[in-house]
N, C-alpha and C positions, 0 to 999 in steps of 0.2 A: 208385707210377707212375700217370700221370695216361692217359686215352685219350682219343681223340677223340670219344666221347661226355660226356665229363667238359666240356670245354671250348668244344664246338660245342653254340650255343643249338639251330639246325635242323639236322636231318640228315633229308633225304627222298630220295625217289626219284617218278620221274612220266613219264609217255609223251611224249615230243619229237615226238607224229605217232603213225604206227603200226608205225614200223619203227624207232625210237631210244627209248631210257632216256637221261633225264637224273639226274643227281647235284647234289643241290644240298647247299652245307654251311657254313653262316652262324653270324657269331661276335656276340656282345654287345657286345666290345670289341677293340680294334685293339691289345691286346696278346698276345691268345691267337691271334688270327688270325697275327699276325706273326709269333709263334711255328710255326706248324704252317709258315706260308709259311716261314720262313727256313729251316727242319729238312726242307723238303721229302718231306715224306712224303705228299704227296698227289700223285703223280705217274703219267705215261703207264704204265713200268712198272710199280711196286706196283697201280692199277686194272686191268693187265693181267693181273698175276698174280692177285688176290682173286677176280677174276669172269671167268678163266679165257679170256682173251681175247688176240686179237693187239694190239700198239700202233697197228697200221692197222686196227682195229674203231674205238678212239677218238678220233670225228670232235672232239671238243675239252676243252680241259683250260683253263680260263682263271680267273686271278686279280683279283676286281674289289677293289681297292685301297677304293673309295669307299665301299661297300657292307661292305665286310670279309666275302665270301663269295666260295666257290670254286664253278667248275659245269665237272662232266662228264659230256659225253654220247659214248655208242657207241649203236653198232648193236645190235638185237634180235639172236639168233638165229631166232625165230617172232613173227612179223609182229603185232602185239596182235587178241585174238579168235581167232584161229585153232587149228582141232582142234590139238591139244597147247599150249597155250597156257596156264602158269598161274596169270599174273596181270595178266590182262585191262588195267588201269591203271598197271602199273608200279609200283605202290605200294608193292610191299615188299622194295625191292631194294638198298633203301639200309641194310639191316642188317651186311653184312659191315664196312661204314667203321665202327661205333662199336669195336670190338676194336682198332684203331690204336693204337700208343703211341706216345706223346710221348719224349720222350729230357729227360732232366734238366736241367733248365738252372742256372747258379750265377747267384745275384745280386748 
């Protein structure tokens, strides 16, 4: 079974500001991307659920065709820097998306 680390070249995370995380998740080629886009696993709810949020925390969810990468961003819970705060950059927030599976495809 294949995951979404398997097949996405980038998978990060980074501060949209100081009050959003964005997700960014980029493919090499426009057939793994189309993959994951057509199987829909990278959506409002499943982001909802991995990183424990409402679907109105995530201010967006967009598929750049051109680019063959996805980006989503929500809201912080604590504002970046701030006493409880702990990961100042955002940077390591994009680890729950690599455990993603793929669903099998015939070809």
């Amino acid at each position: 079974m294949r995951r979404l680390y398997d097949v996405a070249k980038v998978l990060r995370s980074k501060n949209a500001g100081p009050f959003s995380i964005t997700l960014d998740v980029l493919f090499e080629n426009k057939r793994d991307y189309e993959q994951v886009k057509r199987q829909g696993i990278i959506s409002r709810e499943r982001i909802a659920g991995i990183y424990k949020l409402s679907e109105d925390e995530i201010t967006e969810l967009v598929y750049f065709d051109q680019a063959c990468g996805i980006k989503v961003t929500f809201n912080r819970r604590i504002s970046s820097g701030t006493c409880g705060d702990r990961d100042v950059y955002g940077a390591q927030q994009h680890a729950p998306l690599m455990a993603i599976a793929l669903e099998e495809e015939e070809v």
